[in-house]
Backbone as numpy.savetxt, mean C-alpha at the origin, in Angstrom:
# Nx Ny Nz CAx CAy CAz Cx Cy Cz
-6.52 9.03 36.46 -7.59 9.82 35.85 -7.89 11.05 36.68
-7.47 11.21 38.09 -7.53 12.55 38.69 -7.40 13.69 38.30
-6.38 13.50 37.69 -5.20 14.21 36.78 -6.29 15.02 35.78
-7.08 14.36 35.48 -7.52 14.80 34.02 -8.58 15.66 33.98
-8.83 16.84 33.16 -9.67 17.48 32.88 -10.05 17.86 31.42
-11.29 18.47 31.17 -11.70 18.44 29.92 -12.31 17.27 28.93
-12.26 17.01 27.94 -12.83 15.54 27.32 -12.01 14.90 27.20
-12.81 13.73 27.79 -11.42 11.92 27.79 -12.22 11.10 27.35
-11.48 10.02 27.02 -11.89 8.64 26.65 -11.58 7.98 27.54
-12.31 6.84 28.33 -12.11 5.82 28.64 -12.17 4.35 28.10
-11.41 3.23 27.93 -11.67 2.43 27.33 -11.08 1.55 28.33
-12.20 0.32 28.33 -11.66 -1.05 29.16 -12.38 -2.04 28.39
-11.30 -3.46 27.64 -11.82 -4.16 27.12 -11.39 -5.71 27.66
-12.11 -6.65 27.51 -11.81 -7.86 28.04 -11.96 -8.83 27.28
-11.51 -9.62 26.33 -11.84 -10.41 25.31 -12.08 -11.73 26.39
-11.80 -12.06 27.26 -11.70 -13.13 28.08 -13.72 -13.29 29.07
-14.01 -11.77 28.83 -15.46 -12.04 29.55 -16.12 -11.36 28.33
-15.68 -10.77 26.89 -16.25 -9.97 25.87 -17.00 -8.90 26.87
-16.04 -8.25 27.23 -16.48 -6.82 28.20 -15.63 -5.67 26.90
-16.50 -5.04 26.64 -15.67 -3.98 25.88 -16.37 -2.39 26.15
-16.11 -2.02 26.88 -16.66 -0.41 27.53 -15.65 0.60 26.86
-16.58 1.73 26.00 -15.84 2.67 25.60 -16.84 4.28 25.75
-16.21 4.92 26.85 -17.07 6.10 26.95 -15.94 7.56 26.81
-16.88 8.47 26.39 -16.43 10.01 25.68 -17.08 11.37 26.77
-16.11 12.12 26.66 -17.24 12.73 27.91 -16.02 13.95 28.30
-16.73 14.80 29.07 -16.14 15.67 30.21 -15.79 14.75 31.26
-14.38 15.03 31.61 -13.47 14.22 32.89 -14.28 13.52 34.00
-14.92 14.60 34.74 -15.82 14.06 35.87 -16.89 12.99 35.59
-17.90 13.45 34.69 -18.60 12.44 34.29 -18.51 11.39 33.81
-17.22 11.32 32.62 -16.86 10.02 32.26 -16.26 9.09 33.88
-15.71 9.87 34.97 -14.73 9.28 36.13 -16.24 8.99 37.34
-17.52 9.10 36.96 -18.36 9.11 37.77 -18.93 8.12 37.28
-19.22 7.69 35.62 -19.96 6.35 35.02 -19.14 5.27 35.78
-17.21 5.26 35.38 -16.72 4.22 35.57 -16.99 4.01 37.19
-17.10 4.78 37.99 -16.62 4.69 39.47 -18.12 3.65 39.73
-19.38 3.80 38.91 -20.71 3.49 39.16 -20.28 1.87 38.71
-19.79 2.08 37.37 -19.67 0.45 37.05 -18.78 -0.25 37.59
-17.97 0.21 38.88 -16.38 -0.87 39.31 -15.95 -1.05 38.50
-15.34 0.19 37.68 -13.77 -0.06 36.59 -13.04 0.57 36.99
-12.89 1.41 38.01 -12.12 2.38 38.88 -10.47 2.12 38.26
-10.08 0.76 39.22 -8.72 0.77 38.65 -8.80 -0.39 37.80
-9.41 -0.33 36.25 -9.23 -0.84 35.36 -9.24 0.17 33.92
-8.82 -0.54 32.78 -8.91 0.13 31.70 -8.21 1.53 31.85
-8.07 2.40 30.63 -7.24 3.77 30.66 -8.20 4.74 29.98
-7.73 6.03 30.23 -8.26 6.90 30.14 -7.11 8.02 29.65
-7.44 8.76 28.74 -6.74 9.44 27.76 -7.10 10.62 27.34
-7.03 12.13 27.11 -7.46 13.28 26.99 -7.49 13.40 25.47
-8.78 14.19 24.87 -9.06 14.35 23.22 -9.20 15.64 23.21
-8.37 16.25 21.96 -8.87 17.57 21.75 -10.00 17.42 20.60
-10.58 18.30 21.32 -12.19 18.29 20.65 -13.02 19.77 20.72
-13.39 19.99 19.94 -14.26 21.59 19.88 -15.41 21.39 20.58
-16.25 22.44 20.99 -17.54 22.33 20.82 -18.44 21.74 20.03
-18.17 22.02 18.93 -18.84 21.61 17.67 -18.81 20.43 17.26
-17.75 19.65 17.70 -17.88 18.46 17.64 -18.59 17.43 18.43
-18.57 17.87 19.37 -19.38 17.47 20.78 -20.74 17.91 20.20
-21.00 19.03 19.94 -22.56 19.13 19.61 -23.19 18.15 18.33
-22.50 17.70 17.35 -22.87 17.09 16.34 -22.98 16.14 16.15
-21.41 15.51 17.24 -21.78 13.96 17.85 -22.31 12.87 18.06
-23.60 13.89 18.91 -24.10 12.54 19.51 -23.76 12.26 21.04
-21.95 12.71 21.42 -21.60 12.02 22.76 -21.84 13.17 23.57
-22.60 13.94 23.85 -22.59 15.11 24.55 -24.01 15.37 25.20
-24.78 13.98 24.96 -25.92 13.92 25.98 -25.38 13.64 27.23
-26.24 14.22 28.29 -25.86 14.02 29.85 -24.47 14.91 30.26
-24.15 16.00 29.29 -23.34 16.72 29.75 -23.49 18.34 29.78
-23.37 18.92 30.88 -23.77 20.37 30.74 -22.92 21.35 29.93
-23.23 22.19 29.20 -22.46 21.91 27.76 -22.30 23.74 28.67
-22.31 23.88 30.03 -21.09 25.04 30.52 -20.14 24.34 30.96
-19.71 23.24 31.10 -18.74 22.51 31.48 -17.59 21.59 30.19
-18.72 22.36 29.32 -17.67 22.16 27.81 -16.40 22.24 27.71
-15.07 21.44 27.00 -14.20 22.42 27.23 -13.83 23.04 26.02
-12.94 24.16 26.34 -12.76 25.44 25.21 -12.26 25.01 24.30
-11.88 25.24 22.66 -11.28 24.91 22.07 -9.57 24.41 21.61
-9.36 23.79 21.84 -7.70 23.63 22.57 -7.10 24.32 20.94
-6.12 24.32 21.67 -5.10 25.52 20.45 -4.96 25.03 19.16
-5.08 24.41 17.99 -4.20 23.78 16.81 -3.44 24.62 16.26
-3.10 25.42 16.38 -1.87 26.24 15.76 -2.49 27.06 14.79
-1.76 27.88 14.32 -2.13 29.01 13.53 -3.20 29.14 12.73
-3.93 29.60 12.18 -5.21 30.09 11.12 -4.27 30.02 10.16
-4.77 28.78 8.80 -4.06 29.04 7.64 -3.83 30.69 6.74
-2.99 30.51 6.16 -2.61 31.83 5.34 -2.29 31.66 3.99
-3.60 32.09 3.30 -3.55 32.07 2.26 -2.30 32.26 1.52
-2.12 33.69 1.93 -1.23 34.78 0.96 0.23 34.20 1.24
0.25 33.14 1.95 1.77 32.55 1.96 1.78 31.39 0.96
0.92 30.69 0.55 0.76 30.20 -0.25 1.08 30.41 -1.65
2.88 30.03 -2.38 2.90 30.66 -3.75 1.72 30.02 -5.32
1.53 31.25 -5.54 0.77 30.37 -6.78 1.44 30.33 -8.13
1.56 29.16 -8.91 2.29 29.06 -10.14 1.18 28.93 -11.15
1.51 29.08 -12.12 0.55 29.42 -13.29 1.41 29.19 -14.60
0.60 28.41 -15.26 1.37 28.15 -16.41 0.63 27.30 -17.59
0.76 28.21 -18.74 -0.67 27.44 -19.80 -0.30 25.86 -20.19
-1.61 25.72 -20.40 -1.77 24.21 -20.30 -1.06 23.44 -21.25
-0.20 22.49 -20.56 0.45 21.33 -21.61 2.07 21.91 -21.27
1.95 22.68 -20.74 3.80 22.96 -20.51 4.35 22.94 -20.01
3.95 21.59 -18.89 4.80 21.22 -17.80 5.73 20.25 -18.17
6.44 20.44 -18.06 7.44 19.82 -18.63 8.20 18.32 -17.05
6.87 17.35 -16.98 7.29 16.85 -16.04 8.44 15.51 -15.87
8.61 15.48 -17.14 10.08 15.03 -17.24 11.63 15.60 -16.68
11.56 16.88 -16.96 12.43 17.49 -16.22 12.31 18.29 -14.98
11.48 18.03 -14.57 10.68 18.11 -13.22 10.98 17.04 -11.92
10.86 15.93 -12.69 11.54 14.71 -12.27 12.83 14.22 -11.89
13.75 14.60 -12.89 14.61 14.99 -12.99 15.74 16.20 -12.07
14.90 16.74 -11.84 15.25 17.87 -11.02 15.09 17.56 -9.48
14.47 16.54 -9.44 14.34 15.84 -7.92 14.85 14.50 -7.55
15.92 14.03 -8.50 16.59 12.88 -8.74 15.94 12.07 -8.87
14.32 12.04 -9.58 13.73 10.90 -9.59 13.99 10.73 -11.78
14.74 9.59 -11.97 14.54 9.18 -13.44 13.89 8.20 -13.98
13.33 8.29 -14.99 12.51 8.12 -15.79 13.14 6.39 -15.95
12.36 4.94 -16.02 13.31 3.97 -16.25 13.01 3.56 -17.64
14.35 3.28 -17.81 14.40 2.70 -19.70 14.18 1.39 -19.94
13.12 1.21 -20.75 12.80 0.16 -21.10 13.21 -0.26 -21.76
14.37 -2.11 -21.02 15.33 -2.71 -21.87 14.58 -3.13 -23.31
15.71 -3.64 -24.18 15.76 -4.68 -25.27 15.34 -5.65 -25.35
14.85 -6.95 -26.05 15.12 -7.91 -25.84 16.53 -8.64 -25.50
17.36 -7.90 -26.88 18.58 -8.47 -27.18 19.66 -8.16 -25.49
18.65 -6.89 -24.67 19.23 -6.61 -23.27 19.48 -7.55 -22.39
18.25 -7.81 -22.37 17.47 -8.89 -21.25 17.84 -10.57 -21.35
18.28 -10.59 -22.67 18.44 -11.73 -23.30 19.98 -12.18 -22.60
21.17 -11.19 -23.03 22.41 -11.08 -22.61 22.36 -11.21 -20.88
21.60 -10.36 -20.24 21.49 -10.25 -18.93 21.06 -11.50 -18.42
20.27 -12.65 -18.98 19.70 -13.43 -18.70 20.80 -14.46 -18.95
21.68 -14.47 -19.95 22.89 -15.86 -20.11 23.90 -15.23 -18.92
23.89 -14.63 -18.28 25.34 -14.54 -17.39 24.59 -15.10 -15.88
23.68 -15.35 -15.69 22.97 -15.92 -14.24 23.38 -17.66 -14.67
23.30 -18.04 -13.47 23.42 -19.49 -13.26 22.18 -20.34 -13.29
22.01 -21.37 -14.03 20.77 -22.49 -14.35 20.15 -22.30 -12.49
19.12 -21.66 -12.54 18.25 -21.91 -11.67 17.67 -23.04 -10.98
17.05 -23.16 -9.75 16.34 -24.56 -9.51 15.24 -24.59 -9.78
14.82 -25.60 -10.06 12.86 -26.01 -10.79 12.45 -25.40 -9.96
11.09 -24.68 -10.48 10.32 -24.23 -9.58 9.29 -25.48 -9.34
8.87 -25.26 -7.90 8.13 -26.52 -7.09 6.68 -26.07 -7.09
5.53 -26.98 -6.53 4.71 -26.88 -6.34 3.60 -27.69 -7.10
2.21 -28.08 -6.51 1.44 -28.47 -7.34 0.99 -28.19 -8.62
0.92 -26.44 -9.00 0.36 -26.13 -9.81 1.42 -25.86 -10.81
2.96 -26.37 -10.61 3.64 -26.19 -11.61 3.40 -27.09 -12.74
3.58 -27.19 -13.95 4.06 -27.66 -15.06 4.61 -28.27 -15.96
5.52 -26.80 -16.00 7.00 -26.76 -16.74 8.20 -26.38 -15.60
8.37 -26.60 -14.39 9.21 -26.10 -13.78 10.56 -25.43 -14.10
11.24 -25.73 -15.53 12.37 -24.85 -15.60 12.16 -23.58 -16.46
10.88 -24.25 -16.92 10.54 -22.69 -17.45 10.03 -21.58 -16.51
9.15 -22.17 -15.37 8.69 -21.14 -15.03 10.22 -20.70 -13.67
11.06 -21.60 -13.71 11.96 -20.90 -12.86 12.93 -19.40 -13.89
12.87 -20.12 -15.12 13.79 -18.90 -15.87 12.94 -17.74 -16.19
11.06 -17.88 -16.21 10.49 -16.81 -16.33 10.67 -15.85 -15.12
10.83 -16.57 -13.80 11.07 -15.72 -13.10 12.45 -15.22 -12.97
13.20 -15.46 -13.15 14.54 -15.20 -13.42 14.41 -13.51 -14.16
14.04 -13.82 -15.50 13.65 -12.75 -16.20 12.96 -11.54 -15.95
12.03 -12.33 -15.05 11.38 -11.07 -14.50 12.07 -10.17 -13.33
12.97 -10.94 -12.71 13.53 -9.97 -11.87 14.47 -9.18 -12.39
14.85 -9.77 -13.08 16.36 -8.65 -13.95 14.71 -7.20 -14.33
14.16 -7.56 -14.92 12.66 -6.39 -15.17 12.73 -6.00 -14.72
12.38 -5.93 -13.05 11.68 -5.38 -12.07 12.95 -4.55 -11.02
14.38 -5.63 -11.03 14.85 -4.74 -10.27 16.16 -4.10 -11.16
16.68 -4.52 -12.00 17.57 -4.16 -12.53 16.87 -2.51 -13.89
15.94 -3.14 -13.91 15.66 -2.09 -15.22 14.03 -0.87 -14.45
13.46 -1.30 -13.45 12.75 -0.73 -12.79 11.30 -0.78 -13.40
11.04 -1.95 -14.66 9.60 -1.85 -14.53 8.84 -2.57 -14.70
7.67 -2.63 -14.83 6.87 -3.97 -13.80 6.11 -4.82 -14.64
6.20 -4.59 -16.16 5.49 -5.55 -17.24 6.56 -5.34 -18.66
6.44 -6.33 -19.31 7.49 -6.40 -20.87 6.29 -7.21 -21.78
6.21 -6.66 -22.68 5.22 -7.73 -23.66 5.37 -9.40 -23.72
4.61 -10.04 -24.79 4.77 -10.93 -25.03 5.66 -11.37 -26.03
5.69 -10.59 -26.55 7.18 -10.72 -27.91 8.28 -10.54 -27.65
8.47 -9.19 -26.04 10.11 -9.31 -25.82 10.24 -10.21 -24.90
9.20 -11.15 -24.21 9.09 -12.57 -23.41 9.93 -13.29 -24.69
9.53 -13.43 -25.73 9.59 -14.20 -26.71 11.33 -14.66 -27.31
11.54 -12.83 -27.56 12.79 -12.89 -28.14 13.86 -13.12 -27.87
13.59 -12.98 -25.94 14.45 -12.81 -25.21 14.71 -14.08 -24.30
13.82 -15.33 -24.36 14.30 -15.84 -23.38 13.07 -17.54 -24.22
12.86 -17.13 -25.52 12.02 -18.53 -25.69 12.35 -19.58 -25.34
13.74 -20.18 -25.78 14.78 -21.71 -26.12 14.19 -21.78 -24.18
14.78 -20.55 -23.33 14.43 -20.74 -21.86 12.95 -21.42 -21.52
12.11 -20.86 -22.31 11.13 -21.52 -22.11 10.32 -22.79 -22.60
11.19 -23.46 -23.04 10.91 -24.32 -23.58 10.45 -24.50 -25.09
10.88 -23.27 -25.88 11.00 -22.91 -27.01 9.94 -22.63 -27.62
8.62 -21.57 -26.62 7.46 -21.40 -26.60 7.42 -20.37 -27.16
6.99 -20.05 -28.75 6.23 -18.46 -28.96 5.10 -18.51 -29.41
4.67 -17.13 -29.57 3.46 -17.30 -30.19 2.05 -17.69 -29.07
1.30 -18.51 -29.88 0.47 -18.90 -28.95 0.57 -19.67 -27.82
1.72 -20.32 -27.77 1.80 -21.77 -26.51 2.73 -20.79 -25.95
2.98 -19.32 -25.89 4.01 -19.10 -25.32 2.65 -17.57 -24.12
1.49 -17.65 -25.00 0.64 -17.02 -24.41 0.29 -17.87 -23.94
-0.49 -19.29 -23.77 -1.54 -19.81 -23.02 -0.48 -20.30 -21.69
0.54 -20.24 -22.27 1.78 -20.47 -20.80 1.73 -19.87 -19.84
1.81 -17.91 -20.20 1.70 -17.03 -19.40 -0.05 -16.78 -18.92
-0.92 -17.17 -19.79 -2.03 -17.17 -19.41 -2.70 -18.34 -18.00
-1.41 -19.57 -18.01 -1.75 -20.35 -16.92 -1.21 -19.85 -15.40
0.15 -18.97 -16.17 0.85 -18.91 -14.41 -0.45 -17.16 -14.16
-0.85 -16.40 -14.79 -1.80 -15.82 -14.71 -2.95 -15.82 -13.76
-3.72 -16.91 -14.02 -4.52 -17.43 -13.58 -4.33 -17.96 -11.71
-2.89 -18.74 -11.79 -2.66 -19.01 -10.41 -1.91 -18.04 -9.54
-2.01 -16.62 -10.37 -2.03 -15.77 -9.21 -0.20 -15.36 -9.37
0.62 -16.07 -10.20 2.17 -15.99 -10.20 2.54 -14.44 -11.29
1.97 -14.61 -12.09 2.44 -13.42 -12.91 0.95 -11.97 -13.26
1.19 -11.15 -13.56 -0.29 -9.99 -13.71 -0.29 -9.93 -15.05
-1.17 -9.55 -15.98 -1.49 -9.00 -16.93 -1.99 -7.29 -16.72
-1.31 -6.45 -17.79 -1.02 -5.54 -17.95 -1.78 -4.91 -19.49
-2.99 -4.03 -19.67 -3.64 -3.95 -21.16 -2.94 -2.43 -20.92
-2.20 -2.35 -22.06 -1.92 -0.63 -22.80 -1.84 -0.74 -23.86
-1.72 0.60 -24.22 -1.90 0.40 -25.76 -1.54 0.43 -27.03
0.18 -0.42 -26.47 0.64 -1.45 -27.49 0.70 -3.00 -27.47
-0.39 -3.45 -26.61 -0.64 -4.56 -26.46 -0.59 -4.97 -25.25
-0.97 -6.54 -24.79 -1.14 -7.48 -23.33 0.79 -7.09 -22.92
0.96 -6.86 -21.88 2.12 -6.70 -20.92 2.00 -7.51 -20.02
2.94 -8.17 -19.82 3.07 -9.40 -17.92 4.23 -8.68 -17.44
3.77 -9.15 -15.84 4.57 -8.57 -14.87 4.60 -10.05 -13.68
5.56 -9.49 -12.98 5.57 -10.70 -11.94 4.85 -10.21 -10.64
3.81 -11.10 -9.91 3.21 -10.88 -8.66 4.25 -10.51 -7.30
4.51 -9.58 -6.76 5.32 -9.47 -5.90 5.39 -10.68 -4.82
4.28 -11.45 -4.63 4.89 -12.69 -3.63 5.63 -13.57 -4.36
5.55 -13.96 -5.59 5.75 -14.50 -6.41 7.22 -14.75 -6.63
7.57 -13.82 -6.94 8.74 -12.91 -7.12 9.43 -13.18 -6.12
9.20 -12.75 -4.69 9.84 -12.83 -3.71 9.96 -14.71 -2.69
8.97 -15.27 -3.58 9.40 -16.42 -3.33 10.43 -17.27 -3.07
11.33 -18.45 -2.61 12.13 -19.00 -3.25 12.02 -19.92 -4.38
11.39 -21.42 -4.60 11.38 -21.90 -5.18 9.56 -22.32 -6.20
């Protein structure tokens, strides 16, 4: 801390005696509290750039003679406006599809059923999913199944209840309709799948722990 001039922090903490000392200050004075309390060679001490103005508004700048302030340390240049380009363009004609596009980010297509369905017979019979709050375990192992082809193969994060339906019912135990909602409405509830309101209807998605589970 010799070393140091201008405003520092000192901090020394001890979870073992709940000692937690944290002081702000001009160098000397902060190196004159600790020397008073025997923390000399304990805890560290670290240099802050700090204005005046901050020090004055503070709060930590009682007990310090504010000619011993220090000067404003450099941050680099004064912004510039006039480097700043401005674009302008009437409203509604951004065209941020090809905007997107233009930055290799694309737009993801939202499969089929008849997609998801095909994608879903070439995987191998899954293992039951486990746990207390399971069920139906082979259903909810092929719902998740489904959902990952969603999430990583096609890039998105909810499919209705009808392309649940079309695409993978017999999988679920040959659930549509309503027993194929209060299904998704149970793994819902325990936190395994999300509900999704837009406005062509309820959308599910899979919970990312969920998902990343094994069994």
């Amino acid at each position: 801390m010799e070393d140091l001039r201008g405003y520092v922090r000192y901090r020394f903490r001890s979870e073992d005696d709940e000692i937690d000392v944290l002081l702000e200050g001009d160098a000397d004075w902060v190196k004159s509290i600790v020397s008073e309390l025997g923390l000399s060679d304990l805890g560290w001490t670290m240099p802050l750039a700090v204005t005046r103005t901050d020090l004055s508004t503070s709060g930590l700048s009682s007990g310090i003679d504010s000619e011993i302030l220090p000067k404003e340390m450099d941050m680099g240049p004064e912004p510039d406006p006039s480097r700043i380009p401005v674009v302008r363009r009437p409203i509604g004609e951004l065209d941020l599809k090809s905007k997107l596009e233009d930055v290799g980010v694309e737009r993801p297509n939202i499969p089929t059923a008849d997609q998801l369905r095909e994608q879903l017979e070439e995987l191998e019979t899954p293992h039951p999913a486990q746990g207390p709050m399971v069920k139906d375990p082979m259903a909810e192992a092929w719902l998740k199944e489904l959902m990952r082809i969603v999430v990583r193969k096609h890039g998105i994060t909810a499919i209705t209840t009808e392309t649940i339906a079309l695409a993978a019912s017999d999988y679920l135990g040959d659930r549509e309709e309503l027993e194929l909602e209060l299904f998704l409405e149970s793994l819902f509830r325990t936190g395994k799948i999300v509900k999704v309101h837009g406005g062509e209807g309820i959308g599910w998605g899979p919970s990312p722990a969920w998902l990343a589970s094994g069994l």
